[in-house]
One Martini backbone bead per residue (centre of mass of N, CA, C, O) as a GRO file, in nm:
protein
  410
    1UNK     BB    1  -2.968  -2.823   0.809
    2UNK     BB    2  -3.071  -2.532   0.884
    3UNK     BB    3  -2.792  -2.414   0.893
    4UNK     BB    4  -2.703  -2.507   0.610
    5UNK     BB    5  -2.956  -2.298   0.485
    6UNK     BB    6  -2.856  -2.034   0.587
    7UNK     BB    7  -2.612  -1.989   0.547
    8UNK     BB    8  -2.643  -1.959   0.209
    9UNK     BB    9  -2.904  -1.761   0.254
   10UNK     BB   10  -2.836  -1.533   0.420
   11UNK     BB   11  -2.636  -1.352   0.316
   12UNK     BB   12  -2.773  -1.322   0.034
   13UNK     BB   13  -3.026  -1.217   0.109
   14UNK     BB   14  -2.865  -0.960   0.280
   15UNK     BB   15  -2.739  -0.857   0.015
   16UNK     BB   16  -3.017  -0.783  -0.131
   17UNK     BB   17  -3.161  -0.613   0.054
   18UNK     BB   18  -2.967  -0.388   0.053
   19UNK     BB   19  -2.971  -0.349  -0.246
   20UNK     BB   20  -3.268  -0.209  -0.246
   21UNK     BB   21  -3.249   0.013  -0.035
   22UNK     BB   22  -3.029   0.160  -0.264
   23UNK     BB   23  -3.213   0.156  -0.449
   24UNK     BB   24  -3.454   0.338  -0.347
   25UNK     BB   25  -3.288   0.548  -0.292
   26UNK     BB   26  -3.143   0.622  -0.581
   27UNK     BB   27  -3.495   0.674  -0.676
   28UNK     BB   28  -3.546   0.934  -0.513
   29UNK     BB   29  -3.274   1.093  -0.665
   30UNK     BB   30  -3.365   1.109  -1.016
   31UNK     BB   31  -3.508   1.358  -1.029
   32UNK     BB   32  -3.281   1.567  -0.889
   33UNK     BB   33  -3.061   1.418  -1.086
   34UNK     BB   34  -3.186   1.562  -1.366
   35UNK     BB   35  -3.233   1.852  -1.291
   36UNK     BB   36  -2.909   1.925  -1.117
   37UNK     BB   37  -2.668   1.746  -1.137
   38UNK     BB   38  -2.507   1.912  -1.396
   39UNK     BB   39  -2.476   2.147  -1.132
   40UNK     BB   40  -2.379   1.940  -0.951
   41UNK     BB   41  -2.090   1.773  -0.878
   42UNK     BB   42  -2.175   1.589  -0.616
   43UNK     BB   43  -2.326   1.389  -0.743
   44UNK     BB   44  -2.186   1.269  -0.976
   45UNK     BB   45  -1.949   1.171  -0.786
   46UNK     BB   46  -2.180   1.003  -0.618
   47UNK     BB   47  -2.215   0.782  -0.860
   48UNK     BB   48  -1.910   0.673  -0.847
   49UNK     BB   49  -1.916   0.559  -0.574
   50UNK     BB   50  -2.125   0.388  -0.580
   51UNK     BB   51  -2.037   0.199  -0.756
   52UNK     BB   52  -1.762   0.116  -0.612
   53UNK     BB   53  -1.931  -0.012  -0.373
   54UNK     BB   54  -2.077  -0.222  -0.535
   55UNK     BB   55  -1.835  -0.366  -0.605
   56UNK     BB   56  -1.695  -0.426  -0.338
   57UNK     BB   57  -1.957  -0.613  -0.250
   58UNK     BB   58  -1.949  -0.797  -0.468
   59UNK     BB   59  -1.665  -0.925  -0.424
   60UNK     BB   60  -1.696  -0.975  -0.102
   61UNK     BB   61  -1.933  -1.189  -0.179
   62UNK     BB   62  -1.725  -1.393  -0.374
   63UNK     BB   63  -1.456  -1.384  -0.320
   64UNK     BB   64  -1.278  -1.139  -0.516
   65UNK     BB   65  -1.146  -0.928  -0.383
   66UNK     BB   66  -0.986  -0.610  -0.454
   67UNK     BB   67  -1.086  -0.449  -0.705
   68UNK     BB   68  -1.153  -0.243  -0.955
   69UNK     BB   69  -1.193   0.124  -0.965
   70UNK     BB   70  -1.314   0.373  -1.046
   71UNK     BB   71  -1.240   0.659  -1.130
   72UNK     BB   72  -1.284   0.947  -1.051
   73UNK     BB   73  -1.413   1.193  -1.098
   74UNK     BB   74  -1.418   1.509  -1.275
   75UNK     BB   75  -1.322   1.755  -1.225
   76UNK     BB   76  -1.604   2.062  -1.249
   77UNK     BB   77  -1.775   2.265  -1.238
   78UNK     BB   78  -2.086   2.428  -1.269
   79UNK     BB   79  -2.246   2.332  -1.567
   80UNK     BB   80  -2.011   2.147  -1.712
   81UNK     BB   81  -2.120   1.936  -1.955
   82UNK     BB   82  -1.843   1.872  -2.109
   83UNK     BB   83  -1.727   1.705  -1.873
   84UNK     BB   84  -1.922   1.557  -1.820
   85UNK     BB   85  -1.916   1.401  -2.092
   86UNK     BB   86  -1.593   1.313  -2.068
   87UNK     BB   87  -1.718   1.118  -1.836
   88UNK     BB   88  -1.624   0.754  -1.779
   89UNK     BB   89  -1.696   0.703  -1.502
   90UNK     BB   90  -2.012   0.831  -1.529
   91UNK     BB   91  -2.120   0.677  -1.754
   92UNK     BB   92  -2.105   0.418  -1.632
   93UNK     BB   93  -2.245   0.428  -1.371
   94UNK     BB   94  -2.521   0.497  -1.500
   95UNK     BB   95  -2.592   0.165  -1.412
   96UNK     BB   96  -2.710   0.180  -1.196
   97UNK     BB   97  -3.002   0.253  -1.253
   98UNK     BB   98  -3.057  -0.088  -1.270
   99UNK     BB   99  -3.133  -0.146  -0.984
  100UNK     BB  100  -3.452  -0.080  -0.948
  101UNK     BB  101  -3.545  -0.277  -1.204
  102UNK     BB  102  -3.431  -0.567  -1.026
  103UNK     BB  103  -3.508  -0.502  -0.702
  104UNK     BB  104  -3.758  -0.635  -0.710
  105UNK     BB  105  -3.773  -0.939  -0.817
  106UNK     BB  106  -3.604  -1.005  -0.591
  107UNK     BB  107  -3.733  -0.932  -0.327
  108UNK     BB  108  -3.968  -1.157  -0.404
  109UNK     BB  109  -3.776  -1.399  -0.365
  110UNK     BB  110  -3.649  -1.320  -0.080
  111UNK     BB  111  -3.996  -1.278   0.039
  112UNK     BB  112  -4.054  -1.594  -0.015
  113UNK     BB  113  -3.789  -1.742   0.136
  114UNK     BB  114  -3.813  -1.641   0.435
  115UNK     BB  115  -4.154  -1.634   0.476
  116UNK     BB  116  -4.270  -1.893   0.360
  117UNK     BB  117  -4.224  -2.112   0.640
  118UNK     BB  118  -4.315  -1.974   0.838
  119UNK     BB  119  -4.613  -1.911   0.700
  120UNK     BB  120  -4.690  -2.216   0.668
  121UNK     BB  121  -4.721  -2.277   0.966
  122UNK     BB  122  -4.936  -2.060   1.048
  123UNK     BB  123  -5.130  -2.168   0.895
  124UNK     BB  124  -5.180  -2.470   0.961
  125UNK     BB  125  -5.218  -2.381   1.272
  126UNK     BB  126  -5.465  -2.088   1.205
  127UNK     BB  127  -5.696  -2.138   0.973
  128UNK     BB  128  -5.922  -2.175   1.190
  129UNK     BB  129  -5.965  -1.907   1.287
  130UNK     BB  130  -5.946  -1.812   0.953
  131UNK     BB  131  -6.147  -1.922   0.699
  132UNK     BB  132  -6.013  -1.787   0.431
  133UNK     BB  133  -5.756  -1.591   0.527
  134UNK     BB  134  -5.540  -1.819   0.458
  135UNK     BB  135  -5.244  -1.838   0.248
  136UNK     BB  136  -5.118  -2.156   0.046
  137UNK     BB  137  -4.996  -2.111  -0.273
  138UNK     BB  138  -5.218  -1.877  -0.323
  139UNK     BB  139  -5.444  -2.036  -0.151
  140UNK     BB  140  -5.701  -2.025   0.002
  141UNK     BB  141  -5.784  -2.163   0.359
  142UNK     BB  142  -6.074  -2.406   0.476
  143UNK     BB  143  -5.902  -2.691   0.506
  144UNK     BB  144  -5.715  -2.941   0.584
  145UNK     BB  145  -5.637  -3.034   0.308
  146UNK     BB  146  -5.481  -2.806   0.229
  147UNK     BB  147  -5.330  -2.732   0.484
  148UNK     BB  148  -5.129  -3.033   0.426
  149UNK     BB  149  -5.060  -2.953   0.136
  150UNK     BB  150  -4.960  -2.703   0.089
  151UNK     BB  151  -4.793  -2.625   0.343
  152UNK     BB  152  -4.530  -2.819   0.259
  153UNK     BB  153  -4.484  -2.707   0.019
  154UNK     BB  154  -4.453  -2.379   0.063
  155UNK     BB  155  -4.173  -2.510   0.307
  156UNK     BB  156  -3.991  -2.649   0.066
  157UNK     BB  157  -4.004  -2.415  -0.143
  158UNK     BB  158  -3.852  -2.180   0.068
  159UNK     BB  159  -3.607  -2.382   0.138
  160UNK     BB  160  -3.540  -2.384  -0.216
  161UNK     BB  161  -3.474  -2.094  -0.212
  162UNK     BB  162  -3.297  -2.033  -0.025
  163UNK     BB  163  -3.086  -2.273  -0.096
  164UNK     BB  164  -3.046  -2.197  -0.445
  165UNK     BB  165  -3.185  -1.912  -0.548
  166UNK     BB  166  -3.070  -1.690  -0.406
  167UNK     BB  167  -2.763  -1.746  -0.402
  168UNK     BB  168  -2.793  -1.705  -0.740
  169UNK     BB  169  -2.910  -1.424  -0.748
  170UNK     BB  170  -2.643  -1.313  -0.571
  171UNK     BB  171  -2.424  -1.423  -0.829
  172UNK     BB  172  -2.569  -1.288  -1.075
  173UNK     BB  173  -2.560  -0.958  -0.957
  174UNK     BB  174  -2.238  -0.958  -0.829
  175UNK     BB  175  -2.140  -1.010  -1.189
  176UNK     BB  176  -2.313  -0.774  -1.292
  177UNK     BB  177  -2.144  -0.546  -1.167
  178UNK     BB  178  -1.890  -0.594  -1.208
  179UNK     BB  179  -1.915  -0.606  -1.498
  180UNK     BB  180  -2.057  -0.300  -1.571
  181UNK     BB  181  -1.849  -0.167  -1.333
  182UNK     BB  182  -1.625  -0.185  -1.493
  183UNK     BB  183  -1.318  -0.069  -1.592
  184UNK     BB  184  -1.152   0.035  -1.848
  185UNK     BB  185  -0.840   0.000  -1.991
  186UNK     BB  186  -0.810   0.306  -2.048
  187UNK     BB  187  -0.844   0.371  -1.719
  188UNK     BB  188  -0.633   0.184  -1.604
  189UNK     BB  189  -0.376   0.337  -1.762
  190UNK     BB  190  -0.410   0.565  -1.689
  191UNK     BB  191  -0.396   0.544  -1.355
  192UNK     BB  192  -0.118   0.418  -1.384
  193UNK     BB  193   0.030   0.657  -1.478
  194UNK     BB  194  -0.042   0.874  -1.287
  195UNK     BB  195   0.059   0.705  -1.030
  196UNK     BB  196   0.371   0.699  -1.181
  197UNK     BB  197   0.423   0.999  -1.185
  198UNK     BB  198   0.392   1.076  -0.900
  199UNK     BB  199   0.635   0.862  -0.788
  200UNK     BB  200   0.851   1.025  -0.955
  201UNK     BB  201   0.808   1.297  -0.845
  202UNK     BB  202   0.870   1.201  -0.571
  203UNK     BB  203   1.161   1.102  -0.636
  204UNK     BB  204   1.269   1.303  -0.762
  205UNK     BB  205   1.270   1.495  -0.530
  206UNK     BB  206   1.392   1.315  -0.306
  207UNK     BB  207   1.678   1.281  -0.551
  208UNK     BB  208   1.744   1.579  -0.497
  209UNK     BB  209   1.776   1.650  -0.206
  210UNK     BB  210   1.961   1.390  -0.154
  211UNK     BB  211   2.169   1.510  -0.317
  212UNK     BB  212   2.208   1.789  -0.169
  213UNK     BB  213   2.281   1.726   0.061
  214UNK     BB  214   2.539   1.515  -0.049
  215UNK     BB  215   2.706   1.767  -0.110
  216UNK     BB  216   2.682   1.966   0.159
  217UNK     BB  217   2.844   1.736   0.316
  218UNK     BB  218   3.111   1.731   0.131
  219UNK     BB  219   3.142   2.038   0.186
  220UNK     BB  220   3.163   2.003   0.522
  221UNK     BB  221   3.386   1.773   0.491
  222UNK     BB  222   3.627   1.968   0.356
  223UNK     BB  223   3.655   2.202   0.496
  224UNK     BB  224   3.604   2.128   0.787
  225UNK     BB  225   3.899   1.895   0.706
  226UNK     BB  226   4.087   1.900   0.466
  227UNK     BB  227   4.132   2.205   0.417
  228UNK     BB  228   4.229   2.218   0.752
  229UNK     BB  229   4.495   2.078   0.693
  230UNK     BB  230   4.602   2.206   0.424
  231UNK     BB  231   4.636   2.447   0.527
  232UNK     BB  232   4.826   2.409   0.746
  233UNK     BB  233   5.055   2.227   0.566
  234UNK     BB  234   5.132   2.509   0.424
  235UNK     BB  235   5.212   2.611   0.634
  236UNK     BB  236   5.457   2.492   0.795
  237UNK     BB  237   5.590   2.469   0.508
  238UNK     BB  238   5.647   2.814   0.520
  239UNK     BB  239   5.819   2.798   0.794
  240UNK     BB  240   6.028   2.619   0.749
  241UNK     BB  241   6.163   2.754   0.500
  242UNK     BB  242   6.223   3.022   0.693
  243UNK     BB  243   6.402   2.819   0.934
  244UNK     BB  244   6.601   2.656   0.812
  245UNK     BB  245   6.863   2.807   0.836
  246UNK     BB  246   6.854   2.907   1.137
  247UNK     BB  247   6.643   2.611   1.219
  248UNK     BB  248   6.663   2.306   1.149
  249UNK     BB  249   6.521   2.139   1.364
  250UNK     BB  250   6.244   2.336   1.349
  251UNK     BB  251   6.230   2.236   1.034
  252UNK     BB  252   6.178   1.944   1.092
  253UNK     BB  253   6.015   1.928   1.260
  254UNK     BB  254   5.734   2.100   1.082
  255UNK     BB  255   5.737   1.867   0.886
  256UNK     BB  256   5.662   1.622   1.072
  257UNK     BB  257   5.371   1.771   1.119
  258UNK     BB  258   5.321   1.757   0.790
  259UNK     BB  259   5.307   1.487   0.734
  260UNK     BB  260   5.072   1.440   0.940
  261UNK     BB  261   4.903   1.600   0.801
  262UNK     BB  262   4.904   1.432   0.515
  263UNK     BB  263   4.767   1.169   0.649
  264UNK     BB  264   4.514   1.302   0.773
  265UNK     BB  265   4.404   1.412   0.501
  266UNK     BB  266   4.404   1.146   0.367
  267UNK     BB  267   4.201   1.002   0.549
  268UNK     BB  268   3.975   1.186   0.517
  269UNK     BB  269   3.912   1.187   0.206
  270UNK     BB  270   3.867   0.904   0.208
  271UNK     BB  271   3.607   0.898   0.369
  272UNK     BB  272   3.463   1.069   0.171
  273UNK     BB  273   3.462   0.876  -0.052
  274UNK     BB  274   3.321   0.630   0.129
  275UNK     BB  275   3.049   0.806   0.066
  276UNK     BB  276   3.059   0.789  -0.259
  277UNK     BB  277   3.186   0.490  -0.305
  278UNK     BB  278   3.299   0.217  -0.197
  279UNK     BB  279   3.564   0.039  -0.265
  280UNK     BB  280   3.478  -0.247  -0.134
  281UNK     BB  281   3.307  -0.286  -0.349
  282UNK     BB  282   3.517  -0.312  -0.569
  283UNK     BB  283   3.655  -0.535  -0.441
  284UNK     BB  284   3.410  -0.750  -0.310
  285UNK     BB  285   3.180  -0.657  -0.349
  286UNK     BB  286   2.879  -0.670  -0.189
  287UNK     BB  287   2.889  -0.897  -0.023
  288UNK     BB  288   3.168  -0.832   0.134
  289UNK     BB  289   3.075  -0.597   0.252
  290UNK     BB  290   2.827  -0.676   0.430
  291UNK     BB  291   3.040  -0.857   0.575
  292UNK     BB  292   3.178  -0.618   0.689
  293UNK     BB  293   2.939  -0.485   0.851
  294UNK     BB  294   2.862  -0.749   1.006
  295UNK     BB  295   3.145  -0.776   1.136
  296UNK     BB  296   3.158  -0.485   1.284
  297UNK     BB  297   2.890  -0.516   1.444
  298UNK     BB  298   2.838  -0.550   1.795
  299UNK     BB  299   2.638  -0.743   1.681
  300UNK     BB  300   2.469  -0.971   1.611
  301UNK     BB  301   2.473  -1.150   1.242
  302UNK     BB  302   2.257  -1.287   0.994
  303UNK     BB  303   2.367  -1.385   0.725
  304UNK     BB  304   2.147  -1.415   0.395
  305UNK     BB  305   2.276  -1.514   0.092
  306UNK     BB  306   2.203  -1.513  -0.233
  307UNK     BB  307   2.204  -1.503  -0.564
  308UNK     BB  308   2.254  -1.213  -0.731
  309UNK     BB  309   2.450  -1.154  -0.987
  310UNK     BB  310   2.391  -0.894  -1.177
  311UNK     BB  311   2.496  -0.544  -1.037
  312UNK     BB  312   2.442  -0.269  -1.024
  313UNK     BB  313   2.638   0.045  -0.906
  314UNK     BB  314   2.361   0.164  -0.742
  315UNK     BB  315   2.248  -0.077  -0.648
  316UNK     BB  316   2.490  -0.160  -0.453
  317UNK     BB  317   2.492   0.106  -0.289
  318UNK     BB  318   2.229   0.130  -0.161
  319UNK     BB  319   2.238  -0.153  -0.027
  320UNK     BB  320   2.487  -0.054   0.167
  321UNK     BB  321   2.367   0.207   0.305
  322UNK     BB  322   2.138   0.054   0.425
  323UNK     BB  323   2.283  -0.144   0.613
  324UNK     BB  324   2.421   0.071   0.780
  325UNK     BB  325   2.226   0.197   0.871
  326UNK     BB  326   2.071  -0.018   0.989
  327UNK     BB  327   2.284  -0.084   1.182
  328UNK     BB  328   2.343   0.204   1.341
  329UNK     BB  329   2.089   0.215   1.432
  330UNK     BB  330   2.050  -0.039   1.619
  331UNK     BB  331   2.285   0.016   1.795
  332UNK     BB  332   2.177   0.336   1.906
  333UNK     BB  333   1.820   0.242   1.931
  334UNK     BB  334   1.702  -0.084   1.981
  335UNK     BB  335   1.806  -0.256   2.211
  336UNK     BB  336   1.927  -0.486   2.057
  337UNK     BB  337   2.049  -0.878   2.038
  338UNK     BB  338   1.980  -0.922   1.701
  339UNK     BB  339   2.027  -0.940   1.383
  340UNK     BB  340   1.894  -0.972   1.042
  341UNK     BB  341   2.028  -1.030   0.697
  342UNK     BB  342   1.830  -1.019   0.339
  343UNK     BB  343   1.997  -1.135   0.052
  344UNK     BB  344   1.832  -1.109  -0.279
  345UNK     BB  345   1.695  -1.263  -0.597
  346UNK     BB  346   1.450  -1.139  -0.751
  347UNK     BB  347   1.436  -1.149  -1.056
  348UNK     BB  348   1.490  -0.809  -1.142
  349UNK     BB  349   1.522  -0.805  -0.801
  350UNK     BB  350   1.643  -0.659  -0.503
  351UNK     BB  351   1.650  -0.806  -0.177
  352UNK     BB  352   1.592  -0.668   0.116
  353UNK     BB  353   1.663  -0.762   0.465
  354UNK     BB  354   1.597  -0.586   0.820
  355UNK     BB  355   1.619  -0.740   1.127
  356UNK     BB  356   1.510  -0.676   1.502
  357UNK     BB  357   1.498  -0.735   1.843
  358UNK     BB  358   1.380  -0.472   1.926
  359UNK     BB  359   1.174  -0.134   2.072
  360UNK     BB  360   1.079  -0.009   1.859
  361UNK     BB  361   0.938   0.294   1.682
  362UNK     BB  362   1.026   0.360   1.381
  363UNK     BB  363   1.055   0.652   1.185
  364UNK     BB  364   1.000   0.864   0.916
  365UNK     BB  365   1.181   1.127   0.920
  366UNK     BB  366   1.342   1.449   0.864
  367UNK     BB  367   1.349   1.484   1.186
  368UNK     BB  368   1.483   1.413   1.475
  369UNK     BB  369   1.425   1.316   1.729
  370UNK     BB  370   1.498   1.308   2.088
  371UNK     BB  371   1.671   1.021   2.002
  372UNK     BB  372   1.774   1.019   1.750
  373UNK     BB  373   1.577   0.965   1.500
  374UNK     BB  374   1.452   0.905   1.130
  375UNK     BB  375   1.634   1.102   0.955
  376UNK     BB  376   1.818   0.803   0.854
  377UNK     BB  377   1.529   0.705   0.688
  378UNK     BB  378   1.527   0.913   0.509
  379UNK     BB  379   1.726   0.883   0.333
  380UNK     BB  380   1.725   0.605   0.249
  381UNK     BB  381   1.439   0.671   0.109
  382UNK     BB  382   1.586   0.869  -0.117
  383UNK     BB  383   1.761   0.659  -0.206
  384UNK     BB  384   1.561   0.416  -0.287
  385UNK     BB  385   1.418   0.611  -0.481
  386UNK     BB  386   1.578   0.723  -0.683
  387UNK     BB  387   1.575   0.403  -0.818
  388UNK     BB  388   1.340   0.304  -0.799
  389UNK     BB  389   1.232   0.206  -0.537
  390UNK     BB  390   1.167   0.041  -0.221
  391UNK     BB  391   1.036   0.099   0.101
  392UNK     BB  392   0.961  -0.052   0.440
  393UNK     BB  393   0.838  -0.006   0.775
  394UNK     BB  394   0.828  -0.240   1.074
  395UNK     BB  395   0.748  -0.074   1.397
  396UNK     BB  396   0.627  -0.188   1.650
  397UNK     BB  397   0.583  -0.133   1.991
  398UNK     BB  398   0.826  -0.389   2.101
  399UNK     BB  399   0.865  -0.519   1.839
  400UNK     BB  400   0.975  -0.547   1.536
  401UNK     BB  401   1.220  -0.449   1.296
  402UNK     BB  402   1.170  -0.417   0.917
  403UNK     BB  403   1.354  -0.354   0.662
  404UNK     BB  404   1.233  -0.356   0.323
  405UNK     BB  405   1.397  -0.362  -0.019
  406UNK     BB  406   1.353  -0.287  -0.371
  407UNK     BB  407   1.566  -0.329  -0.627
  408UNK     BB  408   1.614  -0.243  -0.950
  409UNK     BB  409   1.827  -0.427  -1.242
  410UNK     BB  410   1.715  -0.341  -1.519
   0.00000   0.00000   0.00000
């Protein structure tokens, strides 16, 4: 019984006590704060830092997850009071305020509630040393019938505040912090637009690069494969056309060797463009193409696939280059036993998932390690966020890893 009239009220007790001298800190700092504060950025931003703190023990004693937190103060210079005006999460914040003047009147409650049976056992039994020195139920106790009857009131009514008034005072303290400091709507959605830019302006450079990276690539795989074939295949062909009168022999192999240079550049040149948009996609659509790269692959391959629906081919390409690339990195890295690979429609967005039984430890960089790990994680993440998606990679020391993308469709 005494275990579960704690469990309920030691918690809330020990919120509302932690929140007093909270207060009382508060209270001493509000005369430096009228004088000061809106001459120092740092106070009043850390009036919102408070409010925020607030809220998360709020809703954390109420076991309601997460909440929305007041966007940060507004940078402002020393002194200056139009931007601290026009900052809403600054007055907002001003609400902590209220919290010395509720933060008495609780503490009388929960010191009440804490010493109340205690107070009321050691009364009961000692006050015989000191007859109407000891006080219960606010009445001095000088003789036995006070103290048989005080002394048990006392004691029911001290554990009748802790479990049920304590807690109740504990739940309407953390919900009114909420509702007061919670953030209005046009600050949530300001702070959702900033956050929307920024993850923009980050795809955005990051598909600038990814761009610039693959226009270089396929520069460097044309001149220095496909245009040197072509260069050589043009000579050859004009040797021959020299020796034709004089060495017809010799300007027929030259021809046949010519023939050779134009199937070898032209299997260069296939395999350029199928690094710019695989054939096999339009022939056999993602699922298809998935399957064989699966199928490709030195490792078992356990392929997973949902009902797709109509996948736009921005998006069935970053999916298809996310397999391959992760099925080379997995086989050349990752000393896996077994890959498996699952693909489908979530609402309006394609879910991958790469997952291997490797000896983890894969990290997202622009430069590759020691053992050429990292560089290919990092196109992967600038193609799948060129179109908005999210790309996320969990890999552990000692594995396993899992690269898991969402590509939105609609």
């Amino acid at each position: 019984m005494l275990k579960k009239i704690l469990s309920r009220g030691g918690p809330a007790a020990g919120y509302l006590v932690i929140r007093f001298f909270k207060a009382v800190t508060l209270l001493a700092a509000i005369p430096i704060s009228l004088i000061l504060g809106w001459l120092i950025p740092g106070a009043t931003a850390g009036l919102v830092r408070l409010a925020n703190s607030e809220r998360r023990r709020a809703a954390r004693f109420l076991g309601a997850g997460e909440p929305e937190l007041l966007p940060p103060a507004l940078p402002r210079l020393p002194g200056d009071v139009v931007t601290l005006g026009r900052d809403k999460s600054f007055r907002r914040s001003l609400r902590c305020l209220l919290m010395p003047v509720v933060m008495v009147p609780e503490l009388a409650v929960v010191v009440c509630a804490v010493f109340g049976a205690p107070a009321a056992v050691v009364g009961m039994l000692l006050w015989k040393l000191d007859p109407g020195g000891f006080s219960l139920m606010g009445v001095s106790v000088d003789n036995w019938l006070e103290a048989l009857t005080n002394g048990p009131a006392q004691f029911v009514g001290s554990l009748a505040l802790l479990t049920w008034v304590v807690p109740a005072l504990a739940r309407a303290h953390a919900s009114a912090v909420l509702d007061l400091l919670e953030p209005s709507q046009e600050q949530l959605e300001t702070v959702r637009l900033e956050q929307r830019v920024e993850e923009l302006t980050k795809s955005r450079a990051g598909a600038v690069d990814s761009h610039g990276a693959e226009l270089r690539r396929i520069e460097r795989d044309l001149h220095d494969g496909t245009q040197a074939q072509l260069v050589s295949l043009a000579m050859r062909i004009g040797i021959a056309k020299q020796t034709m009168a004089q060495d017809p022999e010799k300007a027929a192999k030259l021809l046949d060797d010519a023939r050779d240079g134009a199937e070898q550049a032209m299997t260069e040149l296939r395999g350029v463009l199928r690094t710019m948009y695989p054939p096999i996609l339009a022939d056999r659509g993602l699922v298809g193409a998935v399957s064989a790269l699966a199928a490709r692959c030195p490792l078992p391959v356990q392929l997973r696939v949902g009902e797709l629906g109509d996948v736009p081919a921005a998006v069935e390409a970053a999916a298809y280059f996310v397999v391959a690339e992760s099925l080379t990195n997995v086989t050349k890295h990752s000393a896996a036993g077994h890959v498996d690979v699952q693909l489908e429609r979530r609402g309006s967005e394609l879910y991958l998932a790469i997952t291997d039984d490797g000896i983890g430890g894969a990290r997202v960089s622009e430069q590759s390690d020691l053992l050429g790990r990292g560089s290919g994680l990092h196109g992967m993440l600038h193609r799948v966020q060129a179109i908005d998606g999210q790309m996320e990679l969990q890999s552990p020391i000692g594995g396993p890893t899992t690269v898991e993308v969402i590509l939105p469709c609609g």
